[in-house]
N, C-alpha and C positions, 0 to 999 in steps of 0.2 A: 356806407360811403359810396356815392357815384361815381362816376369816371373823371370828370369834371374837379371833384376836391380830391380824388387821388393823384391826377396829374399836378395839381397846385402844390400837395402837399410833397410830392417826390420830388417836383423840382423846390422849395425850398427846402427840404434836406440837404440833396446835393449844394446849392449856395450854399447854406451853416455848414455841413461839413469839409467842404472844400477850403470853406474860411477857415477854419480850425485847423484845418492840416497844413496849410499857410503860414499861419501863426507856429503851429510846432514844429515844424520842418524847416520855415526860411529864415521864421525872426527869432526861433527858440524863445520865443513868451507863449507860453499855451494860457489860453483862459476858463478852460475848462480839463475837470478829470480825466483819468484813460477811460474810467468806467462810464463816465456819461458820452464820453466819443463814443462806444462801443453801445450804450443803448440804442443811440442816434441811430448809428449805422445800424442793428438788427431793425428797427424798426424801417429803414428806408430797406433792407433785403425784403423783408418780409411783404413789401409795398409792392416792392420790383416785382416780387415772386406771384402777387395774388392780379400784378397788371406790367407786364411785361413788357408790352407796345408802349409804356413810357421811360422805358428804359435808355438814360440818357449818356451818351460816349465819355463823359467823363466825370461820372457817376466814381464814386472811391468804393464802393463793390467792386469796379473792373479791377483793381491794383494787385488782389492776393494771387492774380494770373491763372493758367489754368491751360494753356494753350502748349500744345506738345508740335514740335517742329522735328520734321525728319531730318532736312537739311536748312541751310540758309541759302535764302534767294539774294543774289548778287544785281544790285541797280545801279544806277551813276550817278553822280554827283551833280547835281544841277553850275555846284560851283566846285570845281577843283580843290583839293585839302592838300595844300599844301605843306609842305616842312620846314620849320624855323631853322637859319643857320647858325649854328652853336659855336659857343668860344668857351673858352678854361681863364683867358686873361684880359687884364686890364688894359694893355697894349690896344688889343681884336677889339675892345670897345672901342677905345677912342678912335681905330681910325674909322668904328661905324661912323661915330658920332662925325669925322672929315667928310665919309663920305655923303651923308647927307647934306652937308653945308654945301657942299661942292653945287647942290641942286638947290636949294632950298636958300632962299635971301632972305636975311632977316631971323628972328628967333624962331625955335624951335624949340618943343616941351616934349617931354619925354612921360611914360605912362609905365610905372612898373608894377610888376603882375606877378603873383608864384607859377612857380613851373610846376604843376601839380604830376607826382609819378601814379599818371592811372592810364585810361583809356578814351582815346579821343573817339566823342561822337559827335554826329551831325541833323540838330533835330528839323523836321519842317512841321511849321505850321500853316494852317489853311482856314481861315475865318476865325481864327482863335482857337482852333484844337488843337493839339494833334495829332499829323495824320502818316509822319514817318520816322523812323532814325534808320541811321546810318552807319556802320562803322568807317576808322579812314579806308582801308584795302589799300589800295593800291595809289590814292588820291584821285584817281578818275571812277573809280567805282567801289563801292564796301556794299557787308553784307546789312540787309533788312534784321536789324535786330527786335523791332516797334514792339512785339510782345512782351520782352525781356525787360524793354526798357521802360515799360508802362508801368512796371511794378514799384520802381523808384518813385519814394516817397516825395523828393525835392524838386522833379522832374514833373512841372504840372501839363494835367491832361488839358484844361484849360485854361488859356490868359485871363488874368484879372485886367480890372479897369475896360480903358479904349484906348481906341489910337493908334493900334497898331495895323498893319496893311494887312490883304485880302492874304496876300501868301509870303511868308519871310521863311527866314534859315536861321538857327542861332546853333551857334555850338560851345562845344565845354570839352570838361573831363570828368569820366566817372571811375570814381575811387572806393574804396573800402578803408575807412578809419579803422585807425590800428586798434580802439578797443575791440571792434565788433571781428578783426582779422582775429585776432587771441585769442578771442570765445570759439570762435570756429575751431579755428588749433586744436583746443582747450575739447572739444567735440569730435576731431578726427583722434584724437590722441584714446579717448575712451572708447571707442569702435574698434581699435587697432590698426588703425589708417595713417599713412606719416604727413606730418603735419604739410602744408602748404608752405615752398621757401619764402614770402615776400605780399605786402597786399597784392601790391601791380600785379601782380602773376594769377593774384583769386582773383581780384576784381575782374581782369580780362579773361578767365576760365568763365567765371558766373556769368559773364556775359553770352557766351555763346553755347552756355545750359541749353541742351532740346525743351526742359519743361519748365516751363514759364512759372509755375508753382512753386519751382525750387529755389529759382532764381528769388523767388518774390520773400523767402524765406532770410534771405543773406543781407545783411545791414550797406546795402550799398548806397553811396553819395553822389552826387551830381553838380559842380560849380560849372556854369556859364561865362564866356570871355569873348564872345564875339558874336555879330550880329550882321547879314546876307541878306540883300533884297533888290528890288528894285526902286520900292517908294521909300524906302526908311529916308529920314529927311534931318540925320545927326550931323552936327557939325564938328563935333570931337569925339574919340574913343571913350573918354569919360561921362561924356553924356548919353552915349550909348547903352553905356553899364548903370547908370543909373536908372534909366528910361527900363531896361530887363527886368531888374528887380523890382520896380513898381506892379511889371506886368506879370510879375509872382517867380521868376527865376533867382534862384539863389546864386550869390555874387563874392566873393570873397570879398571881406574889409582890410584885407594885408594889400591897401595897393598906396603907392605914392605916386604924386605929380609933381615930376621935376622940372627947372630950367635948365638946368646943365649936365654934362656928365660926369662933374663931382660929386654931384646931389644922386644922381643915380648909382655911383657908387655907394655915397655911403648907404645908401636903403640895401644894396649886396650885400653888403659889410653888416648893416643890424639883422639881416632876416638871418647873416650864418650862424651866428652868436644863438636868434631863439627860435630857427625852425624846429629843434628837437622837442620844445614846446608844443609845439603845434599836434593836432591829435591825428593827423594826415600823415605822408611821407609828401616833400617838395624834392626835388632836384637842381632848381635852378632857379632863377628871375627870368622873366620876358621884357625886355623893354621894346616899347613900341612909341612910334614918334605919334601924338596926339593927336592933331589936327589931322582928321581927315580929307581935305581937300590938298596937305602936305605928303598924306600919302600917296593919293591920285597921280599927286606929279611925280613921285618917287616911284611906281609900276613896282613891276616886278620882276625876275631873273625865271627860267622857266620851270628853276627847283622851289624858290621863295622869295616871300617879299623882300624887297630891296628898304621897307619902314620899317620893321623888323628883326629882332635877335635874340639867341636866350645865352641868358651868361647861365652855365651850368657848373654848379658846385662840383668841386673833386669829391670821390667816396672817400674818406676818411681810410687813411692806409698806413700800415706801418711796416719792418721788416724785423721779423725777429728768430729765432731758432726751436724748431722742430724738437721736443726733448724726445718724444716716446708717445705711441698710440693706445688709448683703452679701447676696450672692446663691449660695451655695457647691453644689457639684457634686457629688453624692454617686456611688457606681462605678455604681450602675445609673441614675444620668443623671438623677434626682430634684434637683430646684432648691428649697434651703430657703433662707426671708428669715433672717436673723439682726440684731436690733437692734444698734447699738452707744451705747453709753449712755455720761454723762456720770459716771463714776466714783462710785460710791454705796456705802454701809457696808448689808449686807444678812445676816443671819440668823448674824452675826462673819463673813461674807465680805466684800472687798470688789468687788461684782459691775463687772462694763464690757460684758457681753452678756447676751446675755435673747430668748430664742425667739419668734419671731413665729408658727412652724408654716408657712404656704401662706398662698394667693392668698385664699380666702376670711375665712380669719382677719383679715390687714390690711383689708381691706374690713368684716368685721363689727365693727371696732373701730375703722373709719376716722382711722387712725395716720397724721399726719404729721409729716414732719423738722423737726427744732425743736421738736415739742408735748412738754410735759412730762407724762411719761407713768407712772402706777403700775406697779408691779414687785412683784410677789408671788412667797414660795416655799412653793411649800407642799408637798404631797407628790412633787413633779417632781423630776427629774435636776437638771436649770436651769431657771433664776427663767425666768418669764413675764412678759410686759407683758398685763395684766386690761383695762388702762381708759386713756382719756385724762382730763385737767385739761384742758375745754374751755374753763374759767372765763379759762384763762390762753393761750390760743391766739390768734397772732397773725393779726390778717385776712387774711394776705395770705399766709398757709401755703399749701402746693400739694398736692392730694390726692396720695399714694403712686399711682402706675402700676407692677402685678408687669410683669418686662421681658417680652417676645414674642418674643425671641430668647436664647440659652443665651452668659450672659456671660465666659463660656467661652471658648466656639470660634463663636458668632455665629448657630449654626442653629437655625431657627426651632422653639419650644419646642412640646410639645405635651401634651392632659390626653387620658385616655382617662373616656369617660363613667362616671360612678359614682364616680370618685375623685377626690381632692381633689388631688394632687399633678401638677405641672407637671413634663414631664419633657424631657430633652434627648437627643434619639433619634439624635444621631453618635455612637454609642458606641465605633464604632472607630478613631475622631478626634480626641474631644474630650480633651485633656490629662487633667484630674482622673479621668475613668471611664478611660482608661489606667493610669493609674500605681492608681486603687481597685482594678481588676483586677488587675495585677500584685501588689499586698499582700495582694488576699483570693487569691493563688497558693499565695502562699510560707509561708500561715498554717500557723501551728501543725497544726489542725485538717484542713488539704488536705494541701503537699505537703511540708508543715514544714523548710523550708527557711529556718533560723532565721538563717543565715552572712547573710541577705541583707535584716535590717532595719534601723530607726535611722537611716532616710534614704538609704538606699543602693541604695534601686529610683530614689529623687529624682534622685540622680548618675549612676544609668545611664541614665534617660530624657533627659536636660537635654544628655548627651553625644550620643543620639542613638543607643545603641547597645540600646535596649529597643523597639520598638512595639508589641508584644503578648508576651504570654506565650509562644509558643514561642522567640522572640528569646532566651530567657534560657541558651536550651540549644545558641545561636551563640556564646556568651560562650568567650575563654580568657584562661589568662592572661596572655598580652601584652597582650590590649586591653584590659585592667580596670586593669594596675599603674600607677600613679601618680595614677588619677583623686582628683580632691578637689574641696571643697566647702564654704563658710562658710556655716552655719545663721545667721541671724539671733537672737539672742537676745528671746526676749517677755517683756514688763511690767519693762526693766529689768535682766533677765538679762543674762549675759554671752555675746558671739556664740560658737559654736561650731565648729571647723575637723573635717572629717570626711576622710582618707586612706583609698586604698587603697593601702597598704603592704603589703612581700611576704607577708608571713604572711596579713594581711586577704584579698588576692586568691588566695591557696591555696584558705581556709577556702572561700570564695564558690564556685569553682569544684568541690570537693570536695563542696561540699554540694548545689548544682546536680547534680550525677552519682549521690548518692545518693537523689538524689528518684525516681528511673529505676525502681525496686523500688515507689514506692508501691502500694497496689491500687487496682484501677479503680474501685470505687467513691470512692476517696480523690480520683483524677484526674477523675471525675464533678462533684465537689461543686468542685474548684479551679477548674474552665473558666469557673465564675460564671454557669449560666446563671438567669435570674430565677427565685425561686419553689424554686430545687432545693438544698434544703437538705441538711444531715449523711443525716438520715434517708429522704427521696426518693432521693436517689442511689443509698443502701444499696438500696432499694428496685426502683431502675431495675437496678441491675446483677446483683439477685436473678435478675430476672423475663426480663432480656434475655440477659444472658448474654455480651455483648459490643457493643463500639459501634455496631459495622456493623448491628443488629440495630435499636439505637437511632434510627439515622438514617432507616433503610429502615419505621421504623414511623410508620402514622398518628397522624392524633389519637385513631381510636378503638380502634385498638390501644396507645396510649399510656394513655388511660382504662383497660384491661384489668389495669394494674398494680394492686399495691394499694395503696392510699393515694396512689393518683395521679388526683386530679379535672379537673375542663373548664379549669378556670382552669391550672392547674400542667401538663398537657396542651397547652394552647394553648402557652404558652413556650416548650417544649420543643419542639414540632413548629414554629414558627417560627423559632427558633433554627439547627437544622440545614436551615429551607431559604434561609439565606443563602449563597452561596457562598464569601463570604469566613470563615465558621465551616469550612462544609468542608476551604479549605486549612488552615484552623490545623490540623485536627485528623491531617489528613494532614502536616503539617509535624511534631506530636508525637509520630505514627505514628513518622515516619524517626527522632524521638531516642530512638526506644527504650519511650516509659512504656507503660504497661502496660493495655491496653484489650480486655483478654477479663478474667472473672471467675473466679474461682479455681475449680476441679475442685469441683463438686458432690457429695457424697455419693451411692454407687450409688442407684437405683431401688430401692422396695419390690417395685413388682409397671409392668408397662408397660400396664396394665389402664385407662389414661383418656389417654394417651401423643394430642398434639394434640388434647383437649379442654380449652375454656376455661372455667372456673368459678368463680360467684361464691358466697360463704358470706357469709349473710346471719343476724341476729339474736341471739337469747341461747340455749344452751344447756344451762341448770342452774349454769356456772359460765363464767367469762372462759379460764380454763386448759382447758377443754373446747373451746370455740370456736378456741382454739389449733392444739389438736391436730388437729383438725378441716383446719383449714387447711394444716398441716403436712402430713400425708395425699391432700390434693391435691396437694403438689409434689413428696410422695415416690413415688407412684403419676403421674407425667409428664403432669400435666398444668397449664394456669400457672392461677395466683390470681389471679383479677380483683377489682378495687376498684368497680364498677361496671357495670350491664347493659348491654352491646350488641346488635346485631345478630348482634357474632360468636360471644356468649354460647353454649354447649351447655346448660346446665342451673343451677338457683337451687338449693345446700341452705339451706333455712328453718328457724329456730329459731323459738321464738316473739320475738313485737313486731318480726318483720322489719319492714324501715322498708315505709310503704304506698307508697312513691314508687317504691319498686324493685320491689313485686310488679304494681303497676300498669303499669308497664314491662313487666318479664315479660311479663305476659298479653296486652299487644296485642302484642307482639312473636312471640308464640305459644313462649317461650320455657317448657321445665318447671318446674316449681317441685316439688322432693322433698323430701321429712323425713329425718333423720339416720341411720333408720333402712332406709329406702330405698338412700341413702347406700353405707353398709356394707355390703349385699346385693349393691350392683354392687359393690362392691370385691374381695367374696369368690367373686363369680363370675370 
């Protein structure tokens, strides 16, 4: 193929693909598989990769990120981002609605909008790409987030159609739908990480991720509501939004155009009844007066527009009484308070528990037993207690004391500095991080071992015949068949009777014997050690090769991995030096699983064979830096995530982070260019 059909060919990839992701992202009609999306795209990497110079800025290669930020660079806003003035009632609207009449002769429409709970950005375009965003900051200046934000699928790199001016502004909100917040959860929860309070709060964390890679990892969304320019040539808000979405930005369809401010009511009034519907978190309506040339003459105040308001929903609150705190044990030994409450009607639930979080929380909200205490839900998983009714506190209430021992198993609790959470460090003792340990074994996601849930690690612990996870590979079945167990039924339920009958104790042991095949990365991530999630493990078992490698490595050869930092490092190196991990793992050994890593693909070349390298910065594209990295483990030598001592040599792209060329350099360690790179490879 010449130069000529591969530039032809590269750029209609990028149009099809770009179409496609169009379709699945703005219209949710895709017309094609994930699997043919995904051949498309190898085949357009593969293009990029063999002719680079047609490598085009908004190519869907660029999205998976790859760009690591030290800091964020603070610029200004071309147009001020201003702040909507909020109201709670019905009142604060109508006399907006006065005060506009007051200016405005003749009728006026009204444009209602969700108040979406995310984070406002501010995109610019330049010829149709591109080429910034923005956070608010301060409204005169926010930070360059453009990397982070390139990775968002809904957020196009390039406008579709025409028509739009040489240079515009459009801004939005970018959110985290609550399925994809839950999954996360659902993922910090198995690492031993506490979960995120609220999307708002991950969305606006992912956003200001240093590596653009990880960011590009997190299911984040992007809605458009507003449109900055010079030439734009709209005559109303609504035509604005339509005009967006043609040119490929996604647009919410929850909007109404009203004539009055009954009509704008009642769309407050329908969206309260079914935002819980919605797969989003909203907090309020925006009404905004339509006509833009009615806005013009309406200015603005020097905080906000004067066309302008968001009626913002109250969080759903009740007031109900404090009965008594649990103290529950989570696998990796984390002690959370949990209220229990005097039965209350809450958002159509009816709640009886409510999240305290930790030790500092009861303390900054100095909660005690008996106080009748506010309950809010608002964007959380579960209701929280906000506040106490001090008005109504009896004198002689006793401040909450968090215990100093693990109510548990009795041993004394402990925090490490920096973090908020109290932990119970008999982990190879204490009942609940047993039987947590044994569930996060048998998950799906480790050694899927499905034969053995529904309470049925409960029955084997309670008999005596579980203490740890390699116990489960002592199991047969004589000693499983007849075991049983009455679940208690909660809020009213009926109790539950659980057997192991002959077919149930087949399945168990069947299924126990076919975990024997997982791969070691999979038996990695089940042993539960802190911090080592799906994709660490993947990562350990890349770079090590086998357990024995793992054990025998330090911390700073644990750092050496990629994606393996001091924090997740440190676990891992204290983990293996307990003795009692040793025998587990030697106990696992004799069942058989599988603790070498599957047969590598041959060598390229053995031309860096025991040199340790780290690939630092940006390379023109994220698929670049890939390959890049790929190249050092096909040519033998390992990828490091970070600089040590044992470091050979830095390849630098540009905006390596300065903290690692700083390192380098006292370390007297090299620092080469790509190009350099290549030259050793080829010698």
């Amino acid at each position: 193929m010449d130069k000529n059909e591969a530039q032809h060919l590269i750029n209609e990839l990028v149009t099809k693909l770009n179409d496609h992701n169009y379709k699945y992202y703005i219209l949710a009609e895709p017309t094609i598989s994930d699997y043919e999306f995904d051949m498309l795209l190898e085949k357009l990497a593969a293009l990029e990769k063999a002719h680079p110079e047609f490598l085009l800025p908004d190519s869907p290669t660029q999205r998976v990120g790859g760009t690591v930020t030290s800091e964020f660079i603070s610029a200004k806003h071309t147009y001020p981002m201003l702040s909507l003035s909020n109201t709670y009632s019905e009142g604060e609207l109508r006399d907006f609605d006065e005060r506009v009449h007051k200016i405005i002769d003749g009728k006026v429409e009204y444009i209602c909008e969700l108040k979406f709970d995310g984070l406002s950005i501010s995109l610019t375009y330049e010829k149709g790409l591109l080429i910034r965003a923005l956070t608010r900051g301060d409204g005169e200046s926010g930070d360059d987030v453009t990397a982070n934000v390139k990775t968002i699928r809904s957020i196009p790199l390039r406008l579709n159609g025409n028509g739009f001016p040489d240079l515009f502004e459009v801004r939005g909100e970018i959110i985290l739908p609550r399925p994809g917040f839950e999954k996360m959860n659902l993922e910090r929860i198995e690492i031993g990480e506490n979960p995120l309070a609220n999307p708002r709060n991950a969305a606006a964390g992912s956003l200001k991720m240093q590596d653009s890679a990880e960011v590009a990892r997190r299911p984040l969304d992007a809605y458009m509501y507003y449109a900055l320019g010079d030439s734009l040539s709209f005559e109303t808000h609504q035509q604005s939004l339509q005009t967006l979405s043609r040119w490929g930005f996604k647009i919410s369809n929850q909007t109404a155009l009203c004539q009055s401010m009954d009509e704008v009511l009642d769309f407050i009034n329908k969206m309260a009844k079914e935002r819980d519907k919605l797969t989003f978190d909203i907090d309020g309506i925006v009404v905004k007066v339509n006509s833009l040339e009615q806005q013009q003459a309406l200015g603005f105040t020097s905080k906000s527009p004067r066309w302008a308001i968001a009626y913002k929903y109250k969080a759903e609150q009740v007031t109900t009484q404090l009965l008594s705190i649990d103290y529950q044990v989570g696998r990796t030994g984390v002690v959370t308070p949990v209220a229990n409450l005097k039965p209350v009607q809450l958002a159509g639930t009816v709640v009886k528990r409510a999240s305290l979080h930790n030790a500092d929380i009861i303390a900054k909200l100095d909660v005690r037993i008996g106080d009748q205490v506010f309950v809010e839900k608002g964007g959380e998983i579960i209701p929280k207690i906000i506040g106490v009714d001090l008005s109504k506190r009896d004198l002689f209430a006793e401040q909450v004391v968090f215990p100093e021992s693990c109510p548990e198993c009795a041993t004394k609790l402990e925090r490490q500095e920096g973090e908020a959470a109290n932990i119970c460090p008999n982990e190879d003792y204490c009942p609940p991080q047993i039987k947590g340990k044994l569930e996060h074994f048998i998950h799906r996601k480790a050694m899927n071992i499905d034969s053995l849930g529904e309470g049925k690690i409960e029955i084997l612990y309670d008999n005596q015949l579980v203490k740890n996870i390699s116990d489960l590979y002592r199991l047969t079945y004589d000693s499983i068949l007849g075991l049983e167990k009455v679940f208690k039924g909660i809020d009213g339920a009926k109790d539950k009777k659980l057997s192991f009958k002959k077919k149930t104790a087949e399945n168990i042991i069947n299924g126990i014997e076919a975990s024997k095949t997982a791969a070691f990365e999979k038996v990695l991530f089940a042993i539960g050690i802190r911090y080592v999630g799906e994709t660490v493990a993947r990562k350990l078992a890349f770079h090590f090769k086998n357990i024995d490698a793992i054990i025998a490595a330090t911390d700073e050869d644990l750092q050496e991995a990629e994606n393996i930092g001091e924090k997740v490092a440190g676990s891992i190196y204290a983990f293996f030096r307990k003795p009692e991990n040793l025998l587990l793992i030697e106990n696992l050994k004799s069942a058989g699983l599988t603790m070498v890593a599957e047969k590598q693909a041959e060598l390229a070349s053995t031309n860096l064979v025991g040199k340790s390298i780290v690939v630092s910065g940006s390379f023109g594209s994220s698929k670049r830096r890939k390959e890049l990295e790929e190249m050092v483990a096909m040519n033998g030598a390992k990828l490091s995530g970070g600089v040590t001592s044992k470091t050979d040599f830095v390849v630098a792209g540009e905006n390596m982070g300065p903290e690692k060329r700083q390192k380098a350099v006292s370390l007297g360690i090299p620092v080469i260019t790509e190009a350099e790179f290549l030259e050793m490879l080829n010698k």
